[in-house]
Structures are given as structure tokens and as C-alpha cells.
N, C-alpha and C positions, 0 to 999 in steps of 0.2 A: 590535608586536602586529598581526595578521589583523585586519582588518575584515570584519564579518559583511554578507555580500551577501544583499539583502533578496529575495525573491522578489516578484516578479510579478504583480499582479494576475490577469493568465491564468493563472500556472501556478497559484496557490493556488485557482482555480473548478475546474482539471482538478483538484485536491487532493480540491475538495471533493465533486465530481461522482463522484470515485471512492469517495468514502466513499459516499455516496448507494447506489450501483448495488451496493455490498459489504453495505450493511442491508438492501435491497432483496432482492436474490437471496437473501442467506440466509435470510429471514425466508420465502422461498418452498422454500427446500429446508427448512429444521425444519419448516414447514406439512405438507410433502409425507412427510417420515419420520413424522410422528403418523399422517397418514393413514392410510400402509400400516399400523402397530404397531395403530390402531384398528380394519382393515378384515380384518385375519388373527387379531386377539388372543393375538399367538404376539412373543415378542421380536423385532426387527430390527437386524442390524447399524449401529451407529449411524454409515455411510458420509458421511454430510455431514458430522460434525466435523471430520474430515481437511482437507475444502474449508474450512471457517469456521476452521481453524489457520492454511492456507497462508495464504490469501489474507488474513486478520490479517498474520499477520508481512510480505505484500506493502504492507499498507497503511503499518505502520509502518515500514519502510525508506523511502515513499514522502516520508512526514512529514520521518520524519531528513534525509532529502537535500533538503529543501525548506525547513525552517526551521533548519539546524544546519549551515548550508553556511559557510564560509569562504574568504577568499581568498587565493590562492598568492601569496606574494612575490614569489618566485622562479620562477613561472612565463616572466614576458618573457625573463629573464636566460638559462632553460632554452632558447627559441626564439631566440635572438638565437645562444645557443653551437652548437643544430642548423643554425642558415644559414650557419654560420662555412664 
């Protein structure tokens, strides 16, 4: 069975630094779609959920690859047959 390869103190603060700057920013861009929606009183393309979709599903591929990593067995065996 794979043994689960622990991540990193560093990479898990880059984890979390990225969550950070993803609440961060979007909570500036919906600040910024009310604005406009308040300051024209007319509907607005709701253009930032596109951005708080993507960059979601970038966060969670980031997570996946960070705590749901395993190790190849057969990695050496794979290098050792490309140096053959």
C-alpha cells in the first residue's frame, strides 16, 4: 500500500496564504459589484462569480494536491528502467 506523503510545513503556509489572498480579493471584488449595482440602481452583470468559481476550484485542486498526495512505488523502478 502507498504511503501518504505528508506535506511541508512551507507548502501548507503557501496553502494557507493562498486561501488568504482568495477571501481577501473576492470579498473586494463583491464589495466592488454592490457598489456599482448601488451607484447605477440598474442590474449588473454578476462578472465576479466567474472569478470566485475559477479560482475556487484553483484552491481546491491546490488542497487535493497537497494533502491527498501519495507515493509512487514504482517511481525508482520507472528511473532506473529510463537510465537502462
Amino acid at each position: 500500500m502507498p504511503q501518504k506523503i505528508k506535506p511541508t510545513s512551507r507548502q501548507k503556509s503557501i496553502f494557507f496564504l493562498h486561501v488568504v489572498v482568495y477571501i481577501v480579493v473576492t470579498a473586494i471584488i463583491w464589495y466592488l459589484y454592490k457598489a456599482e449595482g448601488d451607484r447605477t440602481h440598474k442590474w449588473v452583470y454578476p462578472w465576479q462569480a466567474w472569478i470566485t468559481a475559477a479560482w475556487g476550484l484553483g484552491i481546491i485542486g491546490h488542497a487535493c494536491s497537497l494533502f491527498t498526495f501519495y507515493e509512487d512505488k514504482g517511481l525508482e523502478e520507472y528511473h532506473h528502467q529510463m537510465n537502462q
